[in-house]
N, C-alpha and C positions, 0 to 999 in steps of 0.2 A: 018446714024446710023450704028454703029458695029452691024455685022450680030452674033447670036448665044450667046450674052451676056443678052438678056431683057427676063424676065421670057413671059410665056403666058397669052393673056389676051383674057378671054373669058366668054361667057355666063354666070349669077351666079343669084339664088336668096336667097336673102334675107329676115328669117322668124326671127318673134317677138314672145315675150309670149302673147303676145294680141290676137296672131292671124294675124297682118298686113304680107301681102307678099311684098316682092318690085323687081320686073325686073330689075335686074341691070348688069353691065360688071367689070369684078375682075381678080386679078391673085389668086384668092380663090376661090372653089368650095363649095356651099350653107353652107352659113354664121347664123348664130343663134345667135340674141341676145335678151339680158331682157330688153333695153328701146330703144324706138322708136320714129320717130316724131308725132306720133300719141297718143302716151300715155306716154310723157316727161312732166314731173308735169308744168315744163315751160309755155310749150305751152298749156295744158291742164285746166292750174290754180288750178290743186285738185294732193295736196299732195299723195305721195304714196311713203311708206317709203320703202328700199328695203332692209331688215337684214339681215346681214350676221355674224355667230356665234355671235349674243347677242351686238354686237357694237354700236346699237341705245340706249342701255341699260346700257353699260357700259360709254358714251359718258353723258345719262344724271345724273345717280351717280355723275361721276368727276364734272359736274358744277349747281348742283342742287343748288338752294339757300340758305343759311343758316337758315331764316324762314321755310323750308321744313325739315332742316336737323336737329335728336335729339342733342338738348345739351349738353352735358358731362361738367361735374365743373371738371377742371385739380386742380391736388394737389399744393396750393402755396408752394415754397421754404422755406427750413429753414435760415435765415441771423444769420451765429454767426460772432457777432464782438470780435475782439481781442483788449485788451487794450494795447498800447507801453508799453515796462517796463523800467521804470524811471531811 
């Protein structure tokens, strides 16, 4: 390996919102994140939505079903027919 090109790799941990700590080695110094293997809906089997500005909200507006969504009667068109002139 080329000497003076590879960042440093050294001690790091790694904290959760849950609380989970994890010992680990990084070229980053203490890492912060919001889902972890501990409290990944995956692994966990219990949904847990994570919103960020209103996107779970606007995601279910766009594909709500139309039995959920009010009706609206749209105005039918007017057809005016022209007759050929002979």
């Amino acid at each position: 390996m080329k000497e003076g090109i590879h960042p440093e790799y050294k001690e790091t941990t790694i904290t959760c919102v849950c609380g989970n700590v994890i010992e680990t080695r990084s070229t980053k110094k203490d890492i912060k994140t919001e889902i972890c293997s501990n409290c990944h809906p995956f692994i966990t089997g219990k949904q847990r939505l994570v919103d960020t500005a209103g996107r779970v909200e606007k995601f279910k507006k766009k594909y709500e079903t139309k039995a959920e969504k009010p009706q609206v009667k749209k105005k039918q068109p007017t057809v005016i027919v022209k007759k050929p002139k002979e």
